[in-house]
C-alpha positions in Angstrom: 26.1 48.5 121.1 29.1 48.8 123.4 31.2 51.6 123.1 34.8 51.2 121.7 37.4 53.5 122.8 39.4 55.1 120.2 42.1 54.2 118.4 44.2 57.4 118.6 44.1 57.7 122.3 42.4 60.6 123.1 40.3 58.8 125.5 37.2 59.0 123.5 35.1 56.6 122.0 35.6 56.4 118.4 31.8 57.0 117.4 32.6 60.7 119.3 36.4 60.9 117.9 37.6 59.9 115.0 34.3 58.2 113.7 32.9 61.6 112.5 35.6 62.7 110.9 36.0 59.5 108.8 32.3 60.4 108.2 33.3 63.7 106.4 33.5 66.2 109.3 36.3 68.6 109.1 39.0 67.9 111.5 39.4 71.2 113.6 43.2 70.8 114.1 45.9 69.4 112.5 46.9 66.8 115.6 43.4 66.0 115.0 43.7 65.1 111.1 46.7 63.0 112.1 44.9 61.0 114.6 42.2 60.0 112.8 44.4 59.0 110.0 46.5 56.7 112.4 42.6 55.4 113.1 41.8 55.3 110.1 45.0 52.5 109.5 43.7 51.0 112.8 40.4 50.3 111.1 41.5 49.7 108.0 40.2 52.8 106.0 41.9 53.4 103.3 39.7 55.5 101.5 40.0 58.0 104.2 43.7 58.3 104.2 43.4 59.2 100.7 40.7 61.6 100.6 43.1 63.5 104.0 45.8 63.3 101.6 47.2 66.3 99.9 46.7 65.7 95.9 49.7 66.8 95.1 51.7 64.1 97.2 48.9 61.5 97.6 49.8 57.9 95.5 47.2 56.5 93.3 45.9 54.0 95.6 46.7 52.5 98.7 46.6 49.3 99.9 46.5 48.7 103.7 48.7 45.1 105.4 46.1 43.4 106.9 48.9 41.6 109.0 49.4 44.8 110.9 47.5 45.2 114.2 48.1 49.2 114.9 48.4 49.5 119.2 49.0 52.7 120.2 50.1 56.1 119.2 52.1 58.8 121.1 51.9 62.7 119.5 55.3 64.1 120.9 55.2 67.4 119.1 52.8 69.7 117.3 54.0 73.1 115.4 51.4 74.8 114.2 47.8 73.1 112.9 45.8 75.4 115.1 42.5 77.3 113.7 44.7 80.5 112.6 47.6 78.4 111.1 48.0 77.3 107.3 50.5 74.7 108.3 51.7 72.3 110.7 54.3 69.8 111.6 53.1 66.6 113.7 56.2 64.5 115.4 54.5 61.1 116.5 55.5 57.3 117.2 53.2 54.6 115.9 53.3 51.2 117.6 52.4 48.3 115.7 52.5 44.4 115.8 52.9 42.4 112.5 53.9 38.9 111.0 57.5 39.8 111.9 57.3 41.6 115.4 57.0 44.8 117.1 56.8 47.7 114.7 57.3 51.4 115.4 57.2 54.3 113.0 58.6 57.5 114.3 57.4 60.5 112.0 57.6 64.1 111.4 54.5 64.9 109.6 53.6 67.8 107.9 50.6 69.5 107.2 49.2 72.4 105.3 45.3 73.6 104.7 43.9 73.3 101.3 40.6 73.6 98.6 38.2 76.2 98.8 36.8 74.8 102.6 40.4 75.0 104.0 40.6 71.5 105.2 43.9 70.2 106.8 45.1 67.5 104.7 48.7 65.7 104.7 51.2 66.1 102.8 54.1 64.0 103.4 56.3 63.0 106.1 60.1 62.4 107.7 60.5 58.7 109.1 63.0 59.7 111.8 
């Protein structure tokens, strides 16, 4: 099997990166969490964005566009999210292509730790 880098652009190859996470492993950092959730779009995984989602902002279901191809992602800012933090903010740009063009979401994401194993889960976001 050939290796296949990683959608989040770490540089890794998504069976080392984001792979395990989406397997259940605990993402050590907040940046982290966020960049295997944009992965997890990239791959279509929708499950996984739910289960990273806090409960009390996460929607019922999700349904991912299978028009969109997501390209490439650029973490501009992190506050926070590291192993002695409860919270974080994540400021990223997501770059897409769909039926209509070029698409690019530019977020401020926040984060916070949460159930009994202190997981980093999202919980909701500023489109800026």
């Amino acid at each position: 099997m050939t290796a296949q880098p990683c959608p989040c652009g770490r540089g890794v190859d998504f069976a080392e990166c984001c792979a395990p996470l989406h397997a259940g492993e605990r993402a050590p950092t907040a940046e982290r969490l966020m960049r295997s959730r944009y992965s997890a779009f990239a791959v279509g995984d929708a499950q996984y964005l739910l289960t990273t989602w806090d409960p009390s902002t996460r929607p019922a279901s999700l349904d991912l566009d299978d028009g969109t191809v997501w390209q490439r992602l650029f973490v501009e800012h992190t506050t926070g999210g590291g192993p002695f933090d409860d919270t974080a903010l994540v400021t990223y740009t997501a770059v897409a292509r769909g039926p209509e063009g070029r698409i690019e979401l530019r977020e401020r994401s926040r984060f916070r730790r949460s159930g009994p194993d202190h997981r980093w889960v999202y919980v909701d976001g500023d489109v800026l």
